[in-house]
Biopython code that builds the backbone (N, CA, C, O; Angstrom):
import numpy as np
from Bio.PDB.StructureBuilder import StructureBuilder

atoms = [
    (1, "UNK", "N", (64.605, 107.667, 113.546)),
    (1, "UNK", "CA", (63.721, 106.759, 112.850)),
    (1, "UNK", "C", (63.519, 105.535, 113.736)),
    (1, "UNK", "O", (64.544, 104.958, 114.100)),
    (2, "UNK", "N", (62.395, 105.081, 114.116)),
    (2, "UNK", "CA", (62.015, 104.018, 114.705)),
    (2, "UNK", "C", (61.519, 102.839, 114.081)),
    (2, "UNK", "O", (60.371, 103.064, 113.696)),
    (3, "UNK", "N", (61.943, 101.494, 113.772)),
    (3, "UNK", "CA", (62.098, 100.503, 113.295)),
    (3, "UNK", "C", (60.678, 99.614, 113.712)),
    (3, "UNK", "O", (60.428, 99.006, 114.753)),
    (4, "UNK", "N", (59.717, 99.824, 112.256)),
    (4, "UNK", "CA", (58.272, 99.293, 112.798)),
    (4, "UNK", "C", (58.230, 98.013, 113.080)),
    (4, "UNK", "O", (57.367, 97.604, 113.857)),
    (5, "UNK", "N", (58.912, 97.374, 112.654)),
    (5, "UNK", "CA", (59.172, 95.451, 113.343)),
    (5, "UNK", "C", (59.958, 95.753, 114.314)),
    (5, "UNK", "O", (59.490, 95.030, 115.194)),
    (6, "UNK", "N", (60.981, 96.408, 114.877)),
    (6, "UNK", "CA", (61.712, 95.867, 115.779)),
    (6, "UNK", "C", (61.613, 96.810, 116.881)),
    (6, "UNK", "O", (62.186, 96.545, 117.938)),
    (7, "UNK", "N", (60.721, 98.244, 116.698)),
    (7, "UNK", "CA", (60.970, 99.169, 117.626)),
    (7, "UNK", "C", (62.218, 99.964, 118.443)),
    (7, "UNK", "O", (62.213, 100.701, 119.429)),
    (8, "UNK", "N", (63.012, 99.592, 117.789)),
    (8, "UNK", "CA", (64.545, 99.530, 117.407)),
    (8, "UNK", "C", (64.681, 101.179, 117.035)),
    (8, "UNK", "O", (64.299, 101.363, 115.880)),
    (9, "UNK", "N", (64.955, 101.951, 117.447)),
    (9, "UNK", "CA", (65.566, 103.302, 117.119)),
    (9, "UNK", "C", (66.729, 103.372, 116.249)),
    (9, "UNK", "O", (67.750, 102.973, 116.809)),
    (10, "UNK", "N", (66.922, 103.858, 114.744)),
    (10, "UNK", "CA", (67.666, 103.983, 114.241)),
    (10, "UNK", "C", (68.562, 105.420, 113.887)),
    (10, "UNK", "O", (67.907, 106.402, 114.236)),
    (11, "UNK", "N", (69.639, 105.717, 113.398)),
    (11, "UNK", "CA", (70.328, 106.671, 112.680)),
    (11, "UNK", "C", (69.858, 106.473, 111.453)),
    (11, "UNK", "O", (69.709, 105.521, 110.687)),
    (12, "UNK", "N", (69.627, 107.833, 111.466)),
    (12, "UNK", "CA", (69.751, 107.948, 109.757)),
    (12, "UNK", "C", (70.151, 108.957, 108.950)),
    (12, "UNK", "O", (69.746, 109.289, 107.836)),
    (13, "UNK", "N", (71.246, 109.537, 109.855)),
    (13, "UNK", "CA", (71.622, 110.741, 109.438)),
    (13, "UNK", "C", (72.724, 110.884, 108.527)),
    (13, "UNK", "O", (73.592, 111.747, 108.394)),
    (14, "UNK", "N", (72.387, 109.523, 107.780)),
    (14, "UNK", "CA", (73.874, 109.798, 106.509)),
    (14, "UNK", "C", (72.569, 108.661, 105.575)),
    (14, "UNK", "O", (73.018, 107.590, 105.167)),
    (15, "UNK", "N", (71.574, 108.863, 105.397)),
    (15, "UNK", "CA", (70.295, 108.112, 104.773)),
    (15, "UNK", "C", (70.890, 108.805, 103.730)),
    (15, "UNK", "O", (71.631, 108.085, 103.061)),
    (16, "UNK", "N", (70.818, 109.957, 103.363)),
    (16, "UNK", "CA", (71.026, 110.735, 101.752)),
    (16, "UNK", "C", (72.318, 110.612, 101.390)),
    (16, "UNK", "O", (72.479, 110.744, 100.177)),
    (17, "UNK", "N", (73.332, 110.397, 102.036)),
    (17, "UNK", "CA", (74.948, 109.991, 101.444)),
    (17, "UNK", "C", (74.655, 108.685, 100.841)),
    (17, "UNK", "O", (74.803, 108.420, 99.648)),
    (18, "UNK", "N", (74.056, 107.566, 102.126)),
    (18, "UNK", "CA", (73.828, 106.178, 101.194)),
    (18, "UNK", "C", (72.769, 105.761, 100.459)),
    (18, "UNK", "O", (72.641, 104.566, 100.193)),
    (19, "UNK", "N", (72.025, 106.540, 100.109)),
    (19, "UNK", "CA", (70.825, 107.306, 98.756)),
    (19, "UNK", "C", (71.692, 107.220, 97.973)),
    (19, "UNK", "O", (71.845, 106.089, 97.511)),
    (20, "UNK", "N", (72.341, 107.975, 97.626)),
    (20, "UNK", "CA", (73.211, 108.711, 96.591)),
    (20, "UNK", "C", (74.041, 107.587, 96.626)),
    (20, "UNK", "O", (73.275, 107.004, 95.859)),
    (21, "UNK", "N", (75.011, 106.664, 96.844)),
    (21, "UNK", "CA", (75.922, 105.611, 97.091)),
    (21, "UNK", "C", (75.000, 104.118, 96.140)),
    (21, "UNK", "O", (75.312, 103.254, 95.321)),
    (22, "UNK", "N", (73.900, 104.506, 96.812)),
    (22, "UNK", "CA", (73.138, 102.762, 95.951)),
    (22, "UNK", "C", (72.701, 103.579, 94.859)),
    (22, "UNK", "O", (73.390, 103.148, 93.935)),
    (23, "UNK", "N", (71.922, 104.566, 94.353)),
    (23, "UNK", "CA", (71.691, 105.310, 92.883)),
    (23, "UNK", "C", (72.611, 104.860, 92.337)),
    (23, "UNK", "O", (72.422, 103.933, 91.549)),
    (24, "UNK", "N", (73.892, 105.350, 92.563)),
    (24, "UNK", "CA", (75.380, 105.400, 91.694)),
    (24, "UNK", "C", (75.194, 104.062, 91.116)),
    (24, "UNK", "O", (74.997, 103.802, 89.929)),
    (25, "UNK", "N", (75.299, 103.060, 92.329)),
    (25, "UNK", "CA", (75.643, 101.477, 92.279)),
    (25, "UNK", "C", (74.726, 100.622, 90.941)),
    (25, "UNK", "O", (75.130, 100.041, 89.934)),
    (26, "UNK", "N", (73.236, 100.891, 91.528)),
    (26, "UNK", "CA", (72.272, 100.458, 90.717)),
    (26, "UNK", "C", (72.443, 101.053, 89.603)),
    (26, "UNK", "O", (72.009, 100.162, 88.873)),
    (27, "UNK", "N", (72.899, 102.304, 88.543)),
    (27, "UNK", "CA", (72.482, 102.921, 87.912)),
    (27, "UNK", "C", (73.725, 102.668, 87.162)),
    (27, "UNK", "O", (73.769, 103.126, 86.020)),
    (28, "UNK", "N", (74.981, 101.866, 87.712)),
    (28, "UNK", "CA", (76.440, 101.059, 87.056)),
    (28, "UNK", "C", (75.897, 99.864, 86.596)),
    (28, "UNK", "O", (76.006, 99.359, 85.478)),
    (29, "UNK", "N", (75.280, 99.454, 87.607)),
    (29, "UNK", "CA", (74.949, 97.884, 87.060)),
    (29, "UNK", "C", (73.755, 98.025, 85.917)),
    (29, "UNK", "O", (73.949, 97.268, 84.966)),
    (30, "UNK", "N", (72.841, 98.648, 85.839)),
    (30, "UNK", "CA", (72.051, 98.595, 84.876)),
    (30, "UNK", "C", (72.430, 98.872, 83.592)),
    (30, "UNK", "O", (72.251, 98.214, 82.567)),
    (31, "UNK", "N", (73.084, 100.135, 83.803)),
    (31, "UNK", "CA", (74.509, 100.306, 82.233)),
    (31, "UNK", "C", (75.317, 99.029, 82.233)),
    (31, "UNK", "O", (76.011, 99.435, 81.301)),
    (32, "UNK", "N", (75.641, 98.264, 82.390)),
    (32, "UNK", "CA", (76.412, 96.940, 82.635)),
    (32, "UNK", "C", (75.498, 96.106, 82.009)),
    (32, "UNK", "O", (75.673, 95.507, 80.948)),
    (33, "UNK", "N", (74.463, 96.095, 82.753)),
    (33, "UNK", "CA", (73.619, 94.893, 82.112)),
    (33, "UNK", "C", (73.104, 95.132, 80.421)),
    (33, "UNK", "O", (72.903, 94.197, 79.646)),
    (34, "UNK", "N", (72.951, 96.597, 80.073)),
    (34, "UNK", "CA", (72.733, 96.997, 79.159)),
    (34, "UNK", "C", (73.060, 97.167, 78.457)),
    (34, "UNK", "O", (72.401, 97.372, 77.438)),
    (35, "UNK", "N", (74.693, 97.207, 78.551)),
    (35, "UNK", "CA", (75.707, 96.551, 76.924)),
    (35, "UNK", "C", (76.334, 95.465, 77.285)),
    (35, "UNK", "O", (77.281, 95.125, 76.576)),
    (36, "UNK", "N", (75.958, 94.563, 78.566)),
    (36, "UNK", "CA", (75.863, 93.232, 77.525)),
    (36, "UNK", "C", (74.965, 92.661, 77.084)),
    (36, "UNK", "O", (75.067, 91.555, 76.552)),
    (37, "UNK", "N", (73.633, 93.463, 77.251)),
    (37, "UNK", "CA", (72.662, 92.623, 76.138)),
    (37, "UNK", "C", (73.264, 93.052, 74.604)),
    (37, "UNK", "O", (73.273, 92.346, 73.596)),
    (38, "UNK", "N", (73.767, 94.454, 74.764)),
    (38, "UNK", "CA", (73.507, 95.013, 73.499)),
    (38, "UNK", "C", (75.055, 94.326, 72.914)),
    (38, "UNK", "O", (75.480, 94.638, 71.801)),
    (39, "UNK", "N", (75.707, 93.488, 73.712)),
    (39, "UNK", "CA", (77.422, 92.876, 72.967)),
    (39, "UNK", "C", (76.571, 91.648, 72.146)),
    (39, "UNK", "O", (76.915, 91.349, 71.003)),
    (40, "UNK", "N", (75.763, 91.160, 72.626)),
    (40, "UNK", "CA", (75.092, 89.713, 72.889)),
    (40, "UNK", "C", (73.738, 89.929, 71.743)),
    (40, "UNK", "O", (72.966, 88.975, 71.648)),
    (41, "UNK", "N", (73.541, 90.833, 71.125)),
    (41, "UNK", "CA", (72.659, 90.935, 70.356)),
    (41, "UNK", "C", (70.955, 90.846, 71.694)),
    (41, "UNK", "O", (70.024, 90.162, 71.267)),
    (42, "UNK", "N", (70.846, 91.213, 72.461)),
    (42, "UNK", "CA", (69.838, 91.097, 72.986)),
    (42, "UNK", "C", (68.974, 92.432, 73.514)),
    (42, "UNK", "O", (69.191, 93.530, 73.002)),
    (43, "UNK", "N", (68.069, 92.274, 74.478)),
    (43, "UNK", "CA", (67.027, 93.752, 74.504)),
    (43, "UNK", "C", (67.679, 93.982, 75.868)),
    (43, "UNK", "O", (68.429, 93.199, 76.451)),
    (44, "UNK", "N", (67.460, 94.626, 76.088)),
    (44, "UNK", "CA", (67.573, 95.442, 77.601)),
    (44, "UNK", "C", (65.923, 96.567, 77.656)),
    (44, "UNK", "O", (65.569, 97.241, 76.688)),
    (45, "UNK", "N", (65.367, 96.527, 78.625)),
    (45, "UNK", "CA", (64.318, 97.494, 79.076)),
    (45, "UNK", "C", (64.473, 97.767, 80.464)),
    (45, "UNK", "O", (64.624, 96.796, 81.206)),
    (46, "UNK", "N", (64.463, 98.936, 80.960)),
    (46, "UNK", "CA", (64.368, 99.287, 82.515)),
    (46, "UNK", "C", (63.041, 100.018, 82.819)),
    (46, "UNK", "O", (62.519, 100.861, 82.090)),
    (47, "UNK", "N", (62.573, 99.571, 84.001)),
    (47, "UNK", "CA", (61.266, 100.573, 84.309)),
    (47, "UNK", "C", (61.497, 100.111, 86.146)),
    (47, "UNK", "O", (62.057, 99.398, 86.979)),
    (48, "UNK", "N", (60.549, 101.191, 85.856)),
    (48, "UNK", "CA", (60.313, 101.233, 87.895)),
    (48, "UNK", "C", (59.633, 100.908, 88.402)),
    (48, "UNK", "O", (58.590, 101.024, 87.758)),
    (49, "UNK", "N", (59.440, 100.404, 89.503)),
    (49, "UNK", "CA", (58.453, 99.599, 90.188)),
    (49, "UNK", "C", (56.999, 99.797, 90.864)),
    (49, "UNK", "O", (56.134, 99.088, 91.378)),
    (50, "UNK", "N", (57.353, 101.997, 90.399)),
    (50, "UNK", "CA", (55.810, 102.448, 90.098)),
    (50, "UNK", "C", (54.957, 101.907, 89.179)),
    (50, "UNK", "O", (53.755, 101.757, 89.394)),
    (51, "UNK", "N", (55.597, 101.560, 88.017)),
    (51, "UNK", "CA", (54.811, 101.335, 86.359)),
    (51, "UNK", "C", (54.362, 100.264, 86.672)),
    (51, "UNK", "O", (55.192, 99.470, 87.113)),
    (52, "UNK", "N", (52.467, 99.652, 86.557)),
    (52, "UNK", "CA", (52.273, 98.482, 86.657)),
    (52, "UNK", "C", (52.561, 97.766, 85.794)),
    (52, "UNK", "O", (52.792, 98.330, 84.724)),
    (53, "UNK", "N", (52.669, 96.428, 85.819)),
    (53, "UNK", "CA", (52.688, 94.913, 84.950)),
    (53, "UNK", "C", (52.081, 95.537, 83.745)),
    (53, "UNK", "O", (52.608, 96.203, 82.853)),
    (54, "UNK", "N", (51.036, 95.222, 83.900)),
    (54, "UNK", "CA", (49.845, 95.437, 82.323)),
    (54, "UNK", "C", (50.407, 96.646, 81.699)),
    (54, "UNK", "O", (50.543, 96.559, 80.478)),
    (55, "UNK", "N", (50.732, 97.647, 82.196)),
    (55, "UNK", "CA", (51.642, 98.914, 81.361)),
    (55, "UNK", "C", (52.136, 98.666, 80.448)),
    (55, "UNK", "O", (51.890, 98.673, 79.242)),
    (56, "UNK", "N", (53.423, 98.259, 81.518)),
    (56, "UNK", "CA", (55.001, 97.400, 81.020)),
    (56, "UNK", "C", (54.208, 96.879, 80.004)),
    (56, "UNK", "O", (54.064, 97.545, 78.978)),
    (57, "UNK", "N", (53.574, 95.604, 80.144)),
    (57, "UNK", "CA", (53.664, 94.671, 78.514)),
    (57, "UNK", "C", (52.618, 95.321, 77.742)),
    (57, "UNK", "O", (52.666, 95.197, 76.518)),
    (58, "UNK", "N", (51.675, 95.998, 78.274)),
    (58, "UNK", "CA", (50.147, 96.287, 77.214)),
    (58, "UNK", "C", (50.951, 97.713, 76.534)),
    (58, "UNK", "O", (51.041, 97.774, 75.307)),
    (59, "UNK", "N", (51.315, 98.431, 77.080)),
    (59, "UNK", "CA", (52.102, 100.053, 76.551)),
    (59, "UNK", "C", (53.216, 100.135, 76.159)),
    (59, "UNK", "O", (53.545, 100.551, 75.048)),
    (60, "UNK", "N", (54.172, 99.622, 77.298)),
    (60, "UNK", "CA", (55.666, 99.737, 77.017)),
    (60, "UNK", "C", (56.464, 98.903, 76.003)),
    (60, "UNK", "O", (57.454, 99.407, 75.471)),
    (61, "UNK", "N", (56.151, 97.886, 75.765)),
    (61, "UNK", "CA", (56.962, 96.496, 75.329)),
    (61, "UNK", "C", (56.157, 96.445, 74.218)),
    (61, "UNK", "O", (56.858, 96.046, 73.288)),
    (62, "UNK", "N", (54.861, 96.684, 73.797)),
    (62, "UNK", "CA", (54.171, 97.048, 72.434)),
    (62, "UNK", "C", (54.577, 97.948, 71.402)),
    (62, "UNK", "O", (54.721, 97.771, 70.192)),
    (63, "UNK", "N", (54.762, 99.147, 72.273)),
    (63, "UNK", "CA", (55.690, 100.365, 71.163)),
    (63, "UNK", "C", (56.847, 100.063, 70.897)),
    (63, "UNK", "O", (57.377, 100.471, 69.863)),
    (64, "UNK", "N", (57.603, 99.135, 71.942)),
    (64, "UNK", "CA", (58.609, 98.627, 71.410)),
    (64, "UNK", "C", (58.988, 97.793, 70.448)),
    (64, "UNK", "O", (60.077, 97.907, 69.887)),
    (65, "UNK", "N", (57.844, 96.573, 70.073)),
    (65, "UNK", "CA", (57.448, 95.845, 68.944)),
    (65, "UNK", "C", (58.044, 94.773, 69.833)),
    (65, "UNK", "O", (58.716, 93.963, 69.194)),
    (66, "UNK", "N", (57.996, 94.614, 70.778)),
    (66, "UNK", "CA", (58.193, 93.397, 71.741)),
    (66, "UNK", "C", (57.637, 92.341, 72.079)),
    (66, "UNK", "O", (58.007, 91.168, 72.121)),
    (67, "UNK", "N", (56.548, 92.953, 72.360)),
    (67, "UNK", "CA", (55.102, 92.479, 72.321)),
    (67, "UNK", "C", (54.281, 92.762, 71.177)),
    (67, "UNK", "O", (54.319, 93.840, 70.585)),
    (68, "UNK", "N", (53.396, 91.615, 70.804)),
    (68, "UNK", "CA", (52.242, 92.063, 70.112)),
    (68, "UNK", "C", (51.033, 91.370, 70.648)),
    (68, "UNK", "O", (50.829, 90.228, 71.059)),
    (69, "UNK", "N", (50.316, 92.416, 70.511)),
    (69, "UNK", "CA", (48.805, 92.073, 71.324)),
    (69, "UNK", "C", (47.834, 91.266, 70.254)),
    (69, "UNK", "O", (46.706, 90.910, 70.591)),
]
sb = StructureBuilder()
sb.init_structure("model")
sb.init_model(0)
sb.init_chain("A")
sb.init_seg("    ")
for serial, (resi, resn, name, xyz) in enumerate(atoms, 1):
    if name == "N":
        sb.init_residue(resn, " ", resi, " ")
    sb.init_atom(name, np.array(xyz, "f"), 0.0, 1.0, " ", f" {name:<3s}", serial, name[0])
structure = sb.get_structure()
């Protein structure tokens, strides 16, 4: 893999071990964050950074009764 700012040749032949290593990580902390909203009486929502803005609040956060339009 060649590094488009730095032209820098990289390894990346353990890319899918540390794939799998930050999934795990991120996917602890979001369960984390998500009962302590829910200790705390509060919301928790997760989405991905495919789903646009206007989605999220016009679709997602509406059915949720989060939002009202």
């Amino acid at each position: 893999f060649v590094d488009c700012e730095t032209g820098q040749s990289l390894d990346v032949t353990n890319a899918g071990e540390l794939l799998n290593l930050y999934q795990a990580q991120r996917q602890f902390l979001e369960e984390s964050l998500h009962n302590l909203c829910r200790r705390r009486n509060g919301r928790f929502f997760s989405v991905g950074t495919d789903v646009p803005l206007e989605s999220v609040l016009f679709d997602h956060l509406c059915r949720l009764g989060w939002v009202i339009r």
